[in-house]
ZAMARGU-4260 file (C-alpha; in steps of 0.2 Angstrom, whole numbers, plus 5000, padded with zeros to 4 digits):
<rodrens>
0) 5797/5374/6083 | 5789/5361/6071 | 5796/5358/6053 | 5787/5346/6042 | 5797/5340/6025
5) 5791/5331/6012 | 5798/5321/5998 | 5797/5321/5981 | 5777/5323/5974 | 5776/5312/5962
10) 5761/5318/5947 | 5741/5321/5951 | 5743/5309/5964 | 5753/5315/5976 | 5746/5332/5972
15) 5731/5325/5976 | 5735/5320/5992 | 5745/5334/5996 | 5731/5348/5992 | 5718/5336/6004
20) 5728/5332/6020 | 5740/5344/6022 | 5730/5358/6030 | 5724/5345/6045 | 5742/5338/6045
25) 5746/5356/6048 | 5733/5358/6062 | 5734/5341/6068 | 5752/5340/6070 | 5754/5359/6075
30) 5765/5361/6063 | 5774/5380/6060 | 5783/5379/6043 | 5783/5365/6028 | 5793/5363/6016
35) 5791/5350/5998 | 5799/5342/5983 | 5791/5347/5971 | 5801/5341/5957 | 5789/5327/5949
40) 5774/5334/5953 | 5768/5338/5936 | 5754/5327/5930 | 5769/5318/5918 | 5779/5315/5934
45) 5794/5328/5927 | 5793/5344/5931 | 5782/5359/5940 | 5771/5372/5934 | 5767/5387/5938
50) 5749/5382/5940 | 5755/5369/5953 | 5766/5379/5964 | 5750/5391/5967 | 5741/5376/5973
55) 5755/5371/5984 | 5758/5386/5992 | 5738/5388/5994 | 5736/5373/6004 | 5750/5376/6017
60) 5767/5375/6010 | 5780/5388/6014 | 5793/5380/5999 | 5796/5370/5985 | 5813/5363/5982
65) 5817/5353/5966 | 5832/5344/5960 | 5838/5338/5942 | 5821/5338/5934 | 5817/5357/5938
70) 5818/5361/5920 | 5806/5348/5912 | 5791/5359/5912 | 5798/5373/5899 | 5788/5386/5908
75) 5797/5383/5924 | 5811/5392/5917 | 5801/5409/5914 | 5793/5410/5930 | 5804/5403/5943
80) 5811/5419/5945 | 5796/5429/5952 | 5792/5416/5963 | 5804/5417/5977 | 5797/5401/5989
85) 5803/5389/5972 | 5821/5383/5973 | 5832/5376/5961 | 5848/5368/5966 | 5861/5379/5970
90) 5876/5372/5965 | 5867/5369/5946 | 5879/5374/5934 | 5881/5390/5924 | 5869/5406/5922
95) 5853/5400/5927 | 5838/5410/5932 | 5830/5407/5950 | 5838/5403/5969 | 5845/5388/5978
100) 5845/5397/5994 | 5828/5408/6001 | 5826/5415/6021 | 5807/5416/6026 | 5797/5423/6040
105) 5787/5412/6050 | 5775/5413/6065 | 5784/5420/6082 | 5796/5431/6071 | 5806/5417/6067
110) 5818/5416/6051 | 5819/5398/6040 | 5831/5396/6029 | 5830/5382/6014 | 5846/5376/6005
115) 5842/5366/5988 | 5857/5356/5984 | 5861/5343/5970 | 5874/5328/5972 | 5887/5324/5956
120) 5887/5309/5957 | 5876/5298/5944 | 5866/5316/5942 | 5867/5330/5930 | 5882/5340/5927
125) 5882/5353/5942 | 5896/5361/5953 | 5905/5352/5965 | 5892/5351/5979 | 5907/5348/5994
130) 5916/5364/5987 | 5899/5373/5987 | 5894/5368/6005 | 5908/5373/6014 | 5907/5391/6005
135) 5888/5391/6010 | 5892/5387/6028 | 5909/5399/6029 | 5897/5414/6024 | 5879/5408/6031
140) 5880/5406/6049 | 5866/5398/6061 | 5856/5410/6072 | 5864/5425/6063 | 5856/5428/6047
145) 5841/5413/6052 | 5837/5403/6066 | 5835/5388/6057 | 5840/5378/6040 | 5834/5365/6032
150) 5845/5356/6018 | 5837/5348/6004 | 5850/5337/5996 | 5845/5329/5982 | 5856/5315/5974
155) 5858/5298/5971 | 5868/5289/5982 | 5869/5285/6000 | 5887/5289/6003 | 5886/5308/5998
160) 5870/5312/6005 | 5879/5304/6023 | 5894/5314/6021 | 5883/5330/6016 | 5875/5328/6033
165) 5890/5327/6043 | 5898/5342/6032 | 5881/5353/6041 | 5880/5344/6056 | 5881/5358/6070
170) 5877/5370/6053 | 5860/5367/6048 | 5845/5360/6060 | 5838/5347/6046 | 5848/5338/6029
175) 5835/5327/6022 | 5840/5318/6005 | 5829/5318/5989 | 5825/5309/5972 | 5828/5289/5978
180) 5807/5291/5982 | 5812/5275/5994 | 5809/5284/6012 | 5826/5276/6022 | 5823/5273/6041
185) 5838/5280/6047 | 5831/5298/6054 | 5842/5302/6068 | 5852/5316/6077 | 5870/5320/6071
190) 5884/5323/6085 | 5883/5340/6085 | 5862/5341/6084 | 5857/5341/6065 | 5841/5330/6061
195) 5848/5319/6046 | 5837/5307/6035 | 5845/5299/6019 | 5828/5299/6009 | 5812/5307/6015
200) 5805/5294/6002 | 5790/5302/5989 | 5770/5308/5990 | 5763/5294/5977 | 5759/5280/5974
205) 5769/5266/5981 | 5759/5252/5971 | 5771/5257/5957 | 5790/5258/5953 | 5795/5275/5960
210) 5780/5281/5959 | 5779/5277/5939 | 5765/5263/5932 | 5772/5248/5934 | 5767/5236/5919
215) 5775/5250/5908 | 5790/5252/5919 | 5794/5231/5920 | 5791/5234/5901 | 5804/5245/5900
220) 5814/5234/5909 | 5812/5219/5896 | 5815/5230/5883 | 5797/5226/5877 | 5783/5237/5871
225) 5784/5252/5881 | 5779/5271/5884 | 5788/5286/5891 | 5787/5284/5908 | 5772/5294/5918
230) 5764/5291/5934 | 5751/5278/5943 | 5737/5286/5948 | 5734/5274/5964 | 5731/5284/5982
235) 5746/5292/5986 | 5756/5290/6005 | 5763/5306/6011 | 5781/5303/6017 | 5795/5315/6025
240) 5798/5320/6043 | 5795/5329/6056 | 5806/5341/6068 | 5806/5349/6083 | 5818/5362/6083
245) 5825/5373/6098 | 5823/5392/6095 | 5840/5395/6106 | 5853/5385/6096 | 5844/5382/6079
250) 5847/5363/6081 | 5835/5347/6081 | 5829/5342/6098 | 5819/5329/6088 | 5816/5318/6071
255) 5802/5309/6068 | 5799/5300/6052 | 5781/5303/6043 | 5771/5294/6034 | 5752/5296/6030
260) 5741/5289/6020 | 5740/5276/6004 | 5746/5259/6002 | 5763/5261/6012 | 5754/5267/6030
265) 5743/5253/6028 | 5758/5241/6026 | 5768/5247/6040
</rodrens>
């Protein structure tokens, strides 16, 4: 079994580039279930619509996860909850509408399930995402209600996303951190065979700051004449992982780091 994840898409850019290569990447790669951030891919670099997700899912991806910007787009709130393959964070504070957690059926009769968490530190108010793991993991077990998981974790620091990896590790087959848009190079296999990545990194343009414009960006940074942030529009670089997963246990047999296309591949 092959799981591709992608980070953070990053405006039309990364849309862009996602909506062209990803069908060959599929095919290419042979590739059985995808799953993306999709939390800055409106064309103001906050946000998702509607209008986006469709095209997303069109083009080859099985889910969308998100993090703290899920509800920049105002419509997002309305339609997240018919559209069961968009996840909000799980552990997000309060009565809100949409899942963190979805279970999908995938070629050969397999069963993928995708976890959206959110981490508390230096991020928006949510609930204790330690607390929330272990329940998740008490009451969701590997190869009994699916036969894989994949663990978005989308936070801040390094620390948290490490120690949410080793809270799932023997739990989930793949925790893969979000939001940073830095991709880290430290993809391995965890003790008890979870894939774990601190940060898949973004789809956008890395001739930027985080995938923002950069002369407006150091301007904000000097305190001079600046804008609301929004996104360069260079060629993007696709960036996530891959996995190769065994059917039997659920756990990662491989991890290999992605990256595709735009000014970072060429770098490299």
């Amino acid at each position: 079994m092959k799981l591709l994840f992608l980070g953070d898409i990053v405006g039309n850019s990364g849309c862009i580039a996602i909506k062209k290569f990803l069908p060959g990447i599929i095919k290419s790669k042979k590739i059985n279930f995808v799953v993306v951030n999709g939390e800055n891919a409106a064309k103001e670099g906050v946000g998702i619509t509607e209008n986006i997700v469709n095209e997303l899912l069109s083009c080859g991806v099985d889910v969308i996860t998100t993090g703290n910007h899920v509800w920049d787009q105002k419509e997002t709130f309305e339609f997240i909850n018919k559209q069961k393959r968009l996840l909000r964070p799980l552990n997000l504070s309060g009565t809100l509408p949409g899942d963190g957690f979805g279970i999908y059926n995938t070629v050969g009769g397999y069963k993928v399930g995708v976890l959206n968490l959110m981490g508390n530190v230096f991020m928006k108010k949510c609930d204790d995402v330690f607390i929330k793991s272990k329940q998740f993991i008490e009451d969701n077990k590997l190869k009994k209600k699916y036969d894989f998981l994949i663990v978005d974790f989308h936070g801040e620091i390094t620390s948290e996303k490490m120690a949410i990896g080793h809270i799932f590790d023997g739990s989930a087959t793949f925790v893969v951190g979000t939001h940073t848009h830095v991709p880290t190079n430290d993809g391995r296999i965890l003790n008890n065979g979870t894939a774990y990545l601190t940060d898949a990194g973004m789809c956008g343009d890395y001739n930027s700051v985080i995938g923002m414009n950069t002369q407006n960006s150091l301007n904000r940074f000097y305190k001079k004449n600046s804008e609301k942030h929004f996104p360069s529009e260079g060629e993007a670089s696709l960036c996530g992982a891959i996995i190769e997963a065994d059917p039997k246990n659920g756990l990662a047999l491989k991890i290999t780091q992605f990256i595709f296309g735009g000014q970072l591949q060429k770098s490299i």
